[in-house]
Residue, then its C-alpha position, 0 to 999 in steps of 0.5 A: x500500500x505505500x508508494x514510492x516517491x521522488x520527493x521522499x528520502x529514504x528515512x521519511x514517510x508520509x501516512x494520511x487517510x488518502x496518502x502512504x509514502x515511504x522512501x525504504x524498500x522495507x516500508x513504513x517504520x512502524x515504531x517511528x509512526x507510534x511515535x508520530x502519531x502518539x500511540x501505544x504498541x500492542x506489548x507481549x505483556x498485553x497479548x498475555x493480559x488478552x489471552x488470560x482475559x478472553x481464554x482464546x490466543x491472540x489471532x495471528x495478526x496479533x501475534x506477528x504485530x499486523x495489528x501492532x498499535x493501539x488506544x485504550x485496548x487495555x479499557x476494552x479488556x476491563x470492560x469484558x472482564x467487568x461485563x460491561x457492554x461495547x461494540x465493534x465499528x470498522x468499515x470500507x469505502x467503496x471505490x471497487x467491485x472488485x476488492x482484494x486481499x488487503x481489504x479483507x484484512x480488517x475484516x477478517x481480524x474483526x470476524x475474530x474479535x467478534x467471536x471472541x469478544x461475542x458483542x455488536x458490530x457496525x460496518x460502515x460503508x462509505x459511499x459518500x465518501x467515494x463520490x466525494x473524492x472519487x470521479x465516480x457518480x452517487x449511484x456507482x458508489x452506491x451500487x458498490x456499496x452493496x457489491x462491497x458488502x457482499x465480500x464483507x459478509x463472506x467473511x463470515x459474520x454473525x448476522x444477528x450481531x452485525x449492522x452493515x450501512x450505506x452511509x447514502x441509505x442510512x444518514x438520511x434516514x435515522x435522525x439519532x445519526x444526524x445529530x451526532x454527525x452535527x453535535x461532532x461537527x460543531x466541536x471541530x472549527x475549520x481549522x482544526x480540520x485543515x491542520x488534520x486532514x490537509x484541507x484547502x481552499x479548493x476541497x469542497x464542502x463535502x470532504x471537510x463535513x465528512x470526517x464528522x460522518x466518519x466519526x458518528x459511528x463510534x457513538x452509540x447514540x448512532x444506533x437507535x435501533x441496536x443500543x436505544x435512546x437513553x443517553x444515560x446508559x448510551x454514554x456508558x457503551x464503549x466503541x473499539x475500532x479495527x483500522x489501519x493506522x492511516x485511519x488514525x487522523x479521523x479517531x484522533x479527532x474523534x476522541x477529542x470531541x467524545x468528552x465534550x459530547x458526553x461519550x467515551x473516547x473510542x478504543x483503536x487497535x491499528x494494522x500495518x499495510x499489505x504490501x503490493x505484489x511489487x513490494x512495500x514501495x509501490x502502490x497496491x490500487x484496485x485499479x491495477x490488476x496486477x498489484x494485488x491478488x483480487x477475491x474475484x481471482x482464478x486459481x490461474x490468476x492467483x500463481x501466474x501473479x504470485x510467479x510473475x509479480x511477486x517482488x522477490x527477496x531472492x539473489x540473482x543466482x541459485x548458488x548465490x542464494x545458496x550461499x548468501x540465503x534470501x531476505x524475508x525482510x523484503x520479500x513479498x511471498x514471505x510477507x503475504x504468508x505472514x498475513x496468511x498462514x496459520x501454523x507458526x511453526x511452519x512460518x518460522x522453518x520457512x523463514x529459517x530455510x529461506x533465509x539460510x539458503x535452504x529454500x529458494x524463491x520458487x519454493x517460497x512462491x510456491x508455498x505462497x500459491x497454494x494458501x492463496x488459492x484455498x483462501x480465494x476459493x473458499x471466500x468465493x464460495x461463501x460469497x456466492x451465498x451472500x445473495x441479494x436476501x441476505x445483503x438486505x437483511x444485514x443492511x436492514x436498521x433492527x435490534x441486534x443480540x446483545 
């Protein structure tokens, strides 16, 4: 997801919700983002708190710091622990039919946290958004809100605990929502949006009032229908967002306003980027269909990208490699399996064995084919069984299990 830049030296980054910059083949320094962005790192002293709290092992991504920052997950724990209710929100903005294995990141991790935590979901699909900074009309990006939430669902959420909305449908039609779209939006003066989001002179309208929608959901007094009116025990339900770290500029926000509404300050929990196929500092756009593997891929598709595209770590000969061995640091195959696979202990050997020569780039990418493929191919599946009934049915404003 981080593009490569002329203007970026090698030890400078630029991360905003609309750009991730970085001059370092490796990628993004993530410790240095912590620092930037005043966050805290998930700790193995946490991951054992989390584990001891809920009984279950920490997911892969947190295991291996995909998901390595965050903001007041400590307070998330002590309300399971105390039995007091929270919900999840993420969401996804719209711009594709198509979407790929980055996007499903979020989602597959928050599928876990809902498992685990069993507690309500809102997913909040952000068609506003994309008409707002995408040349793509209103009922295009409406249209791939439901495509969108069709993928979203295959992930395999439990539809008597997940609310998924257009912001299009539900904005206009839930009252509750719009006042505290309004209530944010008075806290936050123009030039506090231009000093986080960048905004000038020439952005319309539209893009500086919609951090405020972005922000809406992390209140519970969003969801009438889920949590009730009463703003008393509102205020007391507490919100943890799964995002990617680029995100983080719309929570920071948010969480300065929340005090001032009435509400607690939303928990985060921040992943790092899936990288391109053609490494950590190129781009990985929908629009290119060669940057990534996409859900909508052939078992083809997916070994002909991986054995084409997939920047390599590997030297230049095999007796080279054989002697000098790979580098996972920076190479594609390596990284995905790190997303993908499940068994530590075989991600360990493998990363041993390519790094000490034993395992050269075919193999890996070879390793690599074979989990992506079972991964598209089961999604797929499930996907077909998200019809139209269902969308609608996880798209419906109603009471959710509590």
């Amino acid at each position: 997801m981080a593009e490569a830049d002329a203007n970026v030296a090698a030890d400078e980054q630029v991360v905003d919700p609309w750009q991730v910059k970085t001059g370092s083949q490796k990628g993004i320094d993530y410790n240095k983002l912590i620092a930037q962005f005043g966050s805290s790192a998930i700790t193995p002293e946490l991951l054992e708190r989390f584990e001891r709290v809920t009984g279950k092992k920490p997911h892969r991504f947190l295991r291996r710091g995909v998901f390595f920052s965050h903001r007041d997950l400590s307070d998330i724990l002590d309300a399971y622990e105390k039995k007091t209710p929270f919900y999840l929100y993420t969401g996804r903005g719209p711009s594709s039919e198509a979407m790929h294995l980055g996007h499903l990141i979020p989602f597959i991790f928050t599928k876990y946290l809902q498992d685990v935590f069993n507690v309500p979901l809102v997913v909040q699909l952000t068609d506003d958004e994309k008409f707002l900074w995408k040349n793509l009309t209103a009922d295009e990006c409406h249209e791939l809100a439901y495509k969108n939430a069709r993928d979203i669902i295959a992930c395999g959420f439990d539809m008597n605990k997940t609310f998924i909305f257009s912001d299009f449908d539900y904005v206009g039609g839930c009252p509750e929502f719009y006042k505290t779209v309004v209530k944010i939006q008075k806290c936050v003066t123009l030039n506090q949006a231009r000093a986080i989001f960048g905004f000038t002179d020439s952005d319309c309208i539209g893009k500086i009032s919609f951090p405020a929608i972005q922000a809406a959901p992390s209140f519970a007094s969003a969801f009438p229908a889920i949590f009730g009116r009463e703003h008393d025990k509102l205020k007391k339900i507490k919100c943890l967002i799964p995002c990617a770290i680029d995100q983080d500029p719309y929570f920071r926000m948010t969480r300065d306003v929340a005090p001032r509404i009435g509400f607690s300050k939303p928990a985060l929990i921040h992943s790092t980027f899936f990288p391109a196929l053609q490494g950590a500092k190129t781009k990985m756009s929908a629009s290119d269909g060669n940057s990534s593997i996409f859900l909508t891929d052939t078992p083809n598709q997916i070994k002909n990208k991986v054995n084409r595209e997939a920047f390599s770590g590997g030297r230049d000969t095999v007796e080279e490699h054989r002697k000098l061995g790979g580098d996972t640091s920076v190479d594609v195959s390596y990284k995905y399996l790190t997303f993908f696979l499940e068994d530590d202990d075989k991600l360990q050997q493998i990363k041993e064995d390519y790094e000490a020569g034993r395992m050269l780039t075919g193999e890996l990418k070879k390793e690599l084919i074979k989990v992506l493929q079972e991964l598209v191919a089961e999604h797929q599946k499930r996907r077909v069984d998200a019809t139209e009934d269902i969308v609608k049915q996880f798209m419906t404003p109603r009471s959710l299990s509590l």
